[in-house]
Steps between C-alpha positions, in 0.01 A plus 500: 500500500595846411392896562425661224482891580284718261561876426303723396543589139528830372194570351582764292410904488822566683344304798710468822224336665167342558180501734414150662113473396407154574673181603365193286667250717641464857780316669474168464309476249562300174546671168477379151751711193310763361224460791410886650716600762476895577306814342751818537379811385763733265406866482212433210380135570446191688767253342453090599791328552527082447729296663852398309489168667361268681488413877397600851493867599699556797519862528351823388714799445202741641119602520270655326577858536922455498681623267727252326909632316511393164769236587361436801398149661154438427430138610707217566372122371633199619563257153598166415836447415433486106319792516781723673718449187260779361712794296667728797343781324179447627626582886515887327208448202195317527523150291157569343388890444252655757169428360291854457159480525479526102671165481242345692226589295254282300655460191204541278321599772170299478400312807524198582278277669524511911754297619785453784816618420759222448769380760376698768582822365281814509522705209328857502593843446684721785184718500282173573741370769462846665113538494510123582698564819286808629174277425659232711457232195777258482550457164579157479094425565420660179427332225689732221325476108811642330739342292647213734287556778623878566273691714327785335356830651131342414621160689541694823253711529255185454692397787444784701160553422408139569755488890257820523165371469579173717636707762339748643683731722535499847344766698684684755329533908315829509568759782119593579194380376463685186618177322765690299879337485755600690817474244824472680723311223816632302646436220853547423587541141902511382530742180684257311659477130360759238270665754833565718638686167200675398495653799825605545525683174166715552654576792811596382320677196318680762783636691723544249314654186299821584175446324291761299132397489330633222135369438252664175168339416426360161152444278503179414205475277606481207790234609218317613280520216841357281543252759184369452496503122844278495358273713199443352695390169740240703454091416255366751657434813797740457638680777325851530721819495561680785547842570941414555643462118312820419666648763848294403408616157437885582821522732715393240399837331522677757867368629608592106408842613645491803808292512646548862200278650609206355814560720652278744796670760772336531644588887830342535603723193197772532458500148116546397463188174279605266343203329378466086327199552201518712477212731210519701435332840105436583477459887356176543337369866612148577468265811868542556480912447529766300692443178562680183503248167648723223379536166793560240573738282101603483578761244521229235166317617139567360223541685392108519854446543557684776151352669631183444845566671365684759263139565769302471770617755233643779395131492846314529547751770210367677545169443867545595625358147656832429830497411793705656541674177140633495484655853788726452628820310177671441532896356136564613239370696104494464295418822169375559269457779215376206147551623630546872703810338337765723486860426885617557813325573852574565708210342849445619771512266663176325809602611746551260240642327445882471092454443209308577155539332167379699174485383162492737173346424287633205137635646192680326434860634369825412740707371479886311546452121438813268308662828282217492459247804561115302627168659850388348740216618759686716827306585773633749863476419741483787838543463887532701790626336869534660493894578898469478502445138108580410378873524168547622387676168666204310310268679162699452588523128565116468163428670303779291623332220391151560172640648485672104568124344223329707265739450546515113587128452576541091827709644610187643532299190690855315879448544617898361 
């Protein structure tokens, strides 16, 4: 018998090292090659890590929450003889590379009937695991329907809803005889992984960038009325537009108007980096956190391009199948809150980014037209720019001018 010691790998972006999340073994446990053994979390993503070889687990370099050298010892396994004669390398480098969410994906993605995964391993996504764990649902009772028996979100919340309606809860004594509960339970929740990270950096963006709010209303009638039109000429059972590639769309005009917003500072040299290519990140809420997928070089995307794009990386975010590459080097971002979008906001700032453009939730109301009294869609934009590099009249003129685009939609489809 033999120790074999893995490190943990770099895993690349200039990494020096990574956040325990979760521990899929524990000492003295038994451990196939290539089974799950640890989810650390990088700056952008969740990353799953297999097992070079095989054996019994007979220590763990930390717990959820440490922070892990690149380099440093990250769990020692106990092998068989023939097995220790594995390439020295792998003491520094993983054997097999860390397995990212996307590679554990469904391949073709239709689902398979419900079965239980194979060998005794669990297979689901890190966001699963996590809502999993807060639901108290151990995973390995649920019967998964993707592709070799890997747990989809559907699979556990039929597990959850079904533990819920055999179980009712448990009512807590009552201090008088009003029959209401007396609550005296706690619950103590460790920010872990991307969470961890999304909070320090609006933190960080808060105290270090001195934001200028700037927020304009916008008639958006007659975007709606073009919305509506499109939509109405999609193939049955097409995803519907929604109000974010217009905007995509409309700040691309705008940011050729006004360059320095699609700016990111560069501190360590305090040089300001203005950008060509547009690269937009679309705040996306996940179970894990805030992230911000990125949509490329938008200025070369169409209008059902850029809907489609904008689809397609705010759902690997939630899913967690986005890749490191697509949760990084955004030039500006768009933000959200959909129908819950309120009346005003004050978005933080994607830091290194000089600008950040919200939108609030369309509503009917009267408004003055011509000195008459009509009812139009009206739409609040919300937006923060870095006053360091972004005048406050610069910032007005950059949200007048989008406010102009949505409110004469044909301008958005005019490049000058």
């Amino acid at each position: 018998m033999s120790q074999h010691v893995v490190k943990l790998p770099d895993l690349g972006e200039g990494t020096t090292s990574s956040e325990i999340v979760a521990w899929k073994v524990k000492v003295g446990d038994t451990i196939a090659e290539d089974d799950p053994m640890v989810e650390v979390s990088t700056d952008k993503a969740v990353v799953e890590m297999p097992a070079p070889v095989s054996g019994r687990v007979v220590s763990l370099g930390g717990q959820p929450g440490d922070q892990i050298a690149v380099g440093g010892p990250l769990i020692v396994i106990e092998t068989d003889a023939s097995v220790a004669a594995a390439p020295a390398a792998a003491t520094s480098e993983p054997a097999a590379a860390p397995k990212t969410p996307a590679a554990a994906s469904n391949g073709n993605g239709a689902a398979q009937p419900a079965n239980k995964p194979s060998g005794g391993r669990v297979m689901a996504s890190p966001a699963t695991r996590a809502r999993a764990k807060q639901s108290g649902i151990d995973l390995a009772t649920v019967a998964g329907s993707g592709r070799d028996g890997r747990i989809q979100r559907q699979d556990l919340v039929a597990a959850i809803e079904e533990r819920q309606a055999g179980k009712a809860p448990a009512r807590a004594p009552s201090s008088s005889g009003s029959g209401r509960e007396v609550r005296t339970g706690t619950e103590e929740i460790r920010i872990l992984g991307v969470r961890r990270v999304s909070a320090q950096r609006v933190a960080d963006s808060k105290r270090n960038i001195p934001h200028f709010a700037y927020v304009e209303e916008v008639d958006m009638t007659e975007l709606e009325r073009l919305r509506k039109h499109l939509n109405s000429q999609l193939p049955k059972g097409s995803p519907s537009l929604t109000y974010l590639p217009f905007l995509a769309m409309a700040l691309v005009r705008v940011v050729e108007q006004f360059p320095k917003v699609n700016s990111r500072y560069d501190a360590e040299r305090n040089v300001l980096v203005r950008h060509d290519g547009i690269h937009i990140g679309v705040a996306t809420q996940t179970n894990d956190g805030l992230k911000v997928p990125v949509v490329r070089h938008a200025e070369s995307l169409s209008l059902k391009e850029l809907a489609a794009e904008i689809r397609r990386v705010s759902g690997a975010a939630r899913d967690g199948t986005a890749s490191r590459n697509e949760l990084q080097n955004s030039t500006i971002t768009i933000t959200s809150l959909g129908k819950l979008g309120g009346i005003v906001s004050t978005p933080i700032i994607n830091a290194p980014e000089v600008a950040i453009i919200g939108i609030n939730k369309a509503i009917e109301r009267p408004v003055v037209v011509n000195g008459e009294v009509v009812v139009r869609l009206m739409m609040n934009i919300s937006s923060s720019f870095d006053h360091r590099f972004i005048d406050g009249y610069d910032a007005a003129e950059t949200v007048q001018a989008l406010k102009e685009k949505l409110e004469q939609p044909a301008t958005i489809f005019i490049r000058d």
